[in-house]
C-alpha positions in Angstrom: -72.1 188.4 100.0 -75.8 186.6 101.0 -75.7 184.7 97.7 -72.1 183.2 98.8 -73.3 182.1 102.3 -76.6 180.2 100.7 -73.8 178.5 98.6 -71.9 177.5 100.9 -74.6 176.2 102.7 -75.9 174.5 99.9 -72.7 172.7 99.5 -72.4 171.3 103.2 -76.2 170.1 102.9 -75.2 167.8 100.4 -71.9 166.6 101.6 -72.7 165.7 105.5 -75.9 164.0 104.1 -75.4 160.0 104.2 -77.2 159.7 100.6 -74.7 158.8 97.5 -75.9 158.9 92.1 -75.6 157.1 88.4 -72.9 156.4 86.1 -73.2 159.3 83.7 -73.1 162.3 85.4 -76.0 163.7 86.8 -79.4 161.8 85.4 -81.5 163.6 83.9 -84.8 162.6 85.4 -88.3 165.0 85.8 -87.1 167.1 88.4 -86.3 170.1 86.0 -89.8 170.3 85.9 -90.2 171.5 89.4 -89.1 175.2 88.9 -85.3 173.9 88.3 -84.7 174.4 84.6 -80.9 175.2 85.7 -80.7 171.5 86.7 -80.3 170.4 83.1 -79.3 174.1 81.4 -76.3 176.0 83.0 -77.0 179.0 80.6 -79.9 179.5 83.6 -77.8 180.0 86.1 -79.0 183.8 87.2 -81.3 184.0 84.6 -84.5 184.5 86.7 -85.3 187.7 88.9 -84.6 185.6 92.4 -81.6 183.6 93.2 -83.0 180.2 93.8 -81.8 177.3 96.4 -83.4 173.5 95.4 -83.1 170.6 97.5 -84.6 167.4 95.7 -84.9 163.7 96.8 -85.5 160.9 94.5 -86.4 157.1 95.6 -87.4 154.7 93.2 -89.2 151.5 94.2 -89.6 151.5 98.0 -88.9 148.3 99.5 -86.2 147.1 97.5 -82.9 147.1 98.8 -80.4 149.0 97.2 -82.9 150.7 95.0 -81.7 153.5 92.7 -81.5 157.2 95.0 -80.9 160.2 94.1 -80.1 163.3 96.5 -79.3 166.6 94.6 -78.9 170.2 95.7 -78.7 173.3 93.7 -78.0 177.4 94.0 -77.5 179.9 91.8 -78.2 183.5 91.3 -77.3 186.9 89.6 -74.3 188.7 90.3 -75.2 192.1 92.2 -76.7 194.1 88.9 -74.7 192.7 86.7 -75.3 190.8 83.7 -74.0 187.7 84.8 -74.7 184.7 87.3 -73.6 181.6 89.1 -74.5 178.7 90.1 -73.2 175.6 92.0 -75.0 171.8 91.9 -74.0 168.9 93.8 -75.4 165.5 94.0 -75.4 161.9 95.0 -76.9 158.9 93.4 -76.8 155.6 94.3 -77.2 152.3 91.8 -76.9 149.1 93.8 -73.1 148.6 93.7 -72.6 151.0 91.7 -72.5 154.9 93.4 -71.1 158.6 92.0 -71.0 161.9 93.8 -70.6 165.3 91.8 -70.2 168.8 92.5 -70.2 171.2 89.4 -69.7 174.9 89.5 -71.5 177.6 86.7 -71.0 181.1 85.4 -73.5 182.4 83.2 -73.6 185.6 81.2 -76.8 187.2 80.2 -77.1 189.5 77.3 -80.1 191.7 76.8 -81.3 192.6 72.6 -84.3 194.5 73.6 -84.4 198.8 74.4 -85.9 198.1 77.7 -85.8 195.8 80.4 -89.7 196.0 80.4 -89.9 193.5 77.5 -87.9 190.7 77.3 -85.3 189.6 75.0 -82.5 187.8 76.5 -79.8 185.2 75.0 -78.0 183.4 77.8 -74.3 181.3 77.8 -73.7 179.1 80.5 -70.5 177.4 80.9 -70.3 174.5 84.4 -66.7 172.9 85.7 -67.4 169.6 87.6 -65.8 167.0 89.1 -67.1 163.3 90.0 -66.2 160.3 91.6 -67.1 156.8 90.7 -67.5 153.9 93.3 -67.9 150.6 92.3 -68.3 148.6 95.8 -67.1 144.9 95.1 -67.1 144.0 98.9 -69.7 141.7 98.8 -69.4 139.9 95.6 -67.1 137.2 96.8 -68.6 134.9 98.9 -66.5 131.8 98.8 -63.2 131.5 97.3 -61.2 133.7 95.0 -62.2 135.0 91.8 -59.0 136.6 89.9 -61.0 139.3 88.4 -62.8 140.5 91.5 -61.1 142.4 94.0 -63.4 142.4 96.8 -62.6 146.0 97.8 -64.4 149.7 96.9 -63.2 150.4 93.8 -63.3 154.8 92.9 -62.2 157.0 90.4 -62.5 160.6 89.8 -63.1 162.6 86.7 -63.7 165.8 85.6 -66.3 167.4 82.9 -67.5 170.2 81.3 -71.0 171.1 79.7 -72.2 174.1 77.9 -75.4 175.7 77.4 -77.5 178.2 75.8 -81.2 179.9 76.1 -83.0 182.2 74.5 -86.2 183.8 75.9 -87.9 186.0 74.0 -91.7 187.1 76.1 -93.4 184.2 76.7 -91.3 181.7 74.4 -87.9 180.1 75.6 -85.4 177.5 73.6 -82.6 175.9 75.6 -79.1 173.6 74.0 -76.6 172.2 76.5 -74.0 169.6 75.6 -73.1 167.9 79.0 -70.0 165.7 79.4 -67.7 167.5 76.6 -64.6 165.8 77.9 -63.9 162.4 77.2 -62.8 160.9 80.9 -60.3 157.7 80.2 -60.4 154.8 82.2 -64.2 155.1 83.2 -65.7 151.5 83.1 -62.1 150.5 81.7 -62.4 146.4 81.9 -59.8 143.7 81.2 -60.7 143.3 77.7 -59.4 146.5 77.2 -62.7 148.5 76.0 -63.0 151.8 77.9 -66.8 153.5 77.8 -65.5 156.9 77.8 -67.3 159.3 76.2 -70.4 160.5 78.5 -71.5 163.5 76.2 -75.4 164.1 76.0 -76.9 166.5 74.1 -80.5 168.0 75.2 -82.3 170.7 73.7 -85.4 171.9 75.3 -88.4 174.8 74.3 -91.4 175.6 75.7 -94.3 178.8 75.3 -96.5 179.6 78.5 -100.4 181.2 77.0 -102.4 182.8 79.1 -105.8 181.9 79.7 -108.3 183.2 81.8 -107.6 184.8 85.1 -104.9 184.5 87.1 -104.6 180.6 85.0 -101.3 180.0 83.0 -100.9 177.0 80.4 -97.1 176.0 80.0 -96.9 173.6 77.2 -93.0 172.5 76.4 -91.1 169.3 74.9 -87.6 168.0 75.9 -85.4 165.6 73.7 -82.1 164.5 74.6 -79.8 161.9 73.2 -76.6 160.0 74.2 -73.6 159.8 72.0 -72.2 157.1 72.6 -75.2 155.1 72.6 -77.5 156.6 70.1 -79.9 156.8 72.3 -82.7 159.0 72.1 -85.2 159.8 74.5 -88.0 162.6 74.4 -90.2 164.3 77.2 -93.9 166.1 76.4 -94.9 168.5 79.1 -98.1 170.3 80.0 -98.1 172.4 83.3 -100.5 175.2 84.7 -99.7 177.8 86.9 -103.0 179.8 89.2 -101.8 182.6 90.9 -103.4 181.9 94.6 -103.7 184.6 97.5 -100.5 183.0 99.5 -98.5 182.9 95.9 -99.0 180.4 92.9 -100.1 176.6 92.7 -99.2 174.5 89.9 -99.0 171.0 88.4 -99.0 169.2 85.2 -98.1 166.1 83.5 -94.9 164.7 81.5 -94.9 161.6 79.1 -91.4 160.5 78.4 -90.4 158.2 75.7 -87.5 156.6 74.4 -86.9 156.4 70.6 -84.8 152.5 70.8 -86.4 149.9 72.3 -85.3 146.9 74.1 -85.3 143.2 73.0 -86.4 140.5 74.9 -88.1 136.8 74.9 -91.9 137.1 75.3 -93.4 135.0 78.4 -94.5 131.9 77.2 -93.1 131.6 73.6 -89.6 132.0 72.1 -90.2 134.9 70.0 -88.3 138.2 69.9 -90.6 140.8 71.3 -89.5 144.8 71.6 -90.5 147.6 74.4 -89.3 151.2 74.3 -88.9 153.1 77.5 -92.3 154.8 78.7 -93.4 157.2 81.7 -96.0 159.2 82.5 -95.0 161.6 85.6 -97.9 163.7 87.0 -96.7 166.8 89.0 -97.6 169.3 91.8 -96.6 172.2 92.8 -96.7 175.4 95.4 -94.7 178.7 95.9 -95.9 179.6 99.4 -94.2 183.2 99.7 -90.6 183.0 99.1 -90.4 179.2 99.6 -91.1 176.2 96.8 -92.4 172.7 97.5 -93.0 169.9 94.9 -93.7 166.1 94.4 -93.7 164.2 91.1 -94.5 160.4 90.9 -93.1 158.5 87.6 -94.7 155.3 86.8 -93.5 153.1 83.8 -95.8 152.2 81.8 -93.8 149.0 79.9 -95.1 145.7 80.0 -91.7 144.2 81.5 -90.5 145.7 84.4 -88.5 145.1 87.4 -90.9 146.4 90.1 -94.5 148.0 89.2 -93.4 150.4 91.8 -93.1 154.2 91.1 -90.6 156.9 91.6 -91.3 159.3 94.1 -89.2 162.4 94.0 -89.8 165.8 96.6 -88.2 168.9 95.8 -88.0 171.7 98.4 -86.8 175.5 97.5 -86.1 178.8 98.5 -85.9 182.0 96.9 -84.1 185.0 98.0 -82.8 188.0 96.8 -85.8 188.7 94.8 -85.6 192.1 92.5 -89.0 193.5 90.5 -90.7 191.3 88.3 -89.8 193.5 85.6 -90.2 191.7 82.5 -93.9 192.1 80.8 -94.3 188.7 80.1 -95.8 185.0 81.1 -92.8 183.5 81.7 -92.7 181.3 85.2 -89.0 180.6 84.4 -87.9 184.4 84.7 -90.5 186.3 86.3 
């Protein structure tokens, strides 16, 4: 099967590549944006009418050694005609001394409510299996003498996880639930005093509508909220994008504003008082389908007052899509069609 051999390739991309990712899973940073909702939803695995292949880099502050980086690759795809699709991710991220690598794998069944294919009406289940391992490099922390608590070696451990996800599109609206991290994975972070930072489970929920206006001219407005359980944390993304359909294929780009809902105390300069900040970003974003291949940039630029480089994060996302059936659905809907 073509779609197995682009997996397989995917796969080997990733894992012969020298980059390494964060201590959660997967991050969840913009790049769903860039025509990779599957990313972030494994409901979407197959969903659209081409089987997609996305290769995205992330590098935050050039110049600073051992800077966060992120190198992920994705594939997934329907099954023949069927009504059901797959998908496989893998990634790398590094953290300083801190590093994970993942590989998760997805099947997605897709269930159609409507009398014809023409319009559409689909709910989606998408269930992923992954495994990741943890490197904590401690090599370099002693530099003279002994410290009892520091081994001075690479430290790893490997865990496994599940998430679950759903979508619903119905024409040109779409609403999307996944719970990653189900499983609680004992031992992660596990320190001497005994306290062990185990559950990883995030819950995001995404929707968005796409309105048509004037020729050829798309407007994708869409929101994003997702919150960490054993944090509380809350965080929320606003999302405007445009789509112009273009003789070669389709240029786009928008912006995102992402803000979390818990700030961060800290000791103003100059004076002794308690001052707060909550996580801000504003990430413009650009876009082109040149026939069957993708290429995108985002830049995201933080916006807080304290900061530890006034650097940005560049990210570049190249894609592929193949095995492309009609656009059958009557609809604006970028995500499908």
């Amino acid at each position: 099967m073509k779609f197995t051999k682009v997996l397989f390739l995917a796969f080997a991309t990733l894992f012969f590549s020298n980059a390494s990712i964060s201590q959660e899973g997967m991050p969840i940073y913009s790049d769903y944006l860039t025509d990779n909702l599957y990313l972030i939803h494994p409901s979407m695995a197959g969903a659209a009418n081409c089987s997609k292949i996305r290769l995205t880099g992330r590098q935050q502050w050039f110049g600073d050694e051992d800077a966060p980086a992120l190198l992920s690759v994705s594939a997934n795809g329907r099954i023949g005609e069927t009504q059901s699709g797959i998908g496989a991710i893998a990634y790398s991220d590094k953290n300083g001394f801190h590093s994970q690598t993942g590989a998760y794998l997805t099947y997605a069944h897709h269930l159609m409510f409507s009398r014809s294919e023409v319009d559409l009406n689909q709910l989606s289940f998408g269930l992923s299996v992954g495994a990741i391992q943890y490197k904590l490099d401690e090599t370099k922390f002693l530099q003279d003498g002994y410290d009892p608590i520091i081994a001075g070696v690479e430290q790893s451990a490997t865990n496994f996880n599940v998430d679950l996800g759903f979508s619903y599109s119905l024409y040109n609206f779409s609403a999307h639930a996944t719970v990653k991290n189900l499983l609680k994975n004992d031992g992660i972070n596990f320190n001497e005093q005994g306290l062990s930072y185990d559950n990883l489970r995030t819950y995001i929920f995404s929707m968005s509508n796409t309105f048509s206006s004037g020729r050829d001219l798309l407007i994708e407005p869409s929101f994003m909220v997702f919150h960490r359980d054993a944090t509380k944390e809350t965080t929320f993304d606003l999302n405007l994008k445009a789509y112009k359909t273009m003789e070669f294929g389709r240029l786009w780009g928008g912006l995102s504003y992402r803000r979390s809902l818990d700030g961060a105390e800290y000791i103003g300069p100059g004076s002794t008082s308690v001052e707060s900040q909550k996580l801000q970003y504003i990430t413009p974003i650009l876009g082109a389908d040149y026939k069957e291949f993708v290429f995108a940039y985002t830049y995201s630029y933080q916006m807080n007052d304290v900061v530890f480089n006034k650097g940005g994060f560049h990210q570049f996302t190249l894609g592929y899509n193949f095995n492309c059936r009609r656009a059958k659905y009557r609809c604006n809907c970028p995500a499908i069609n």
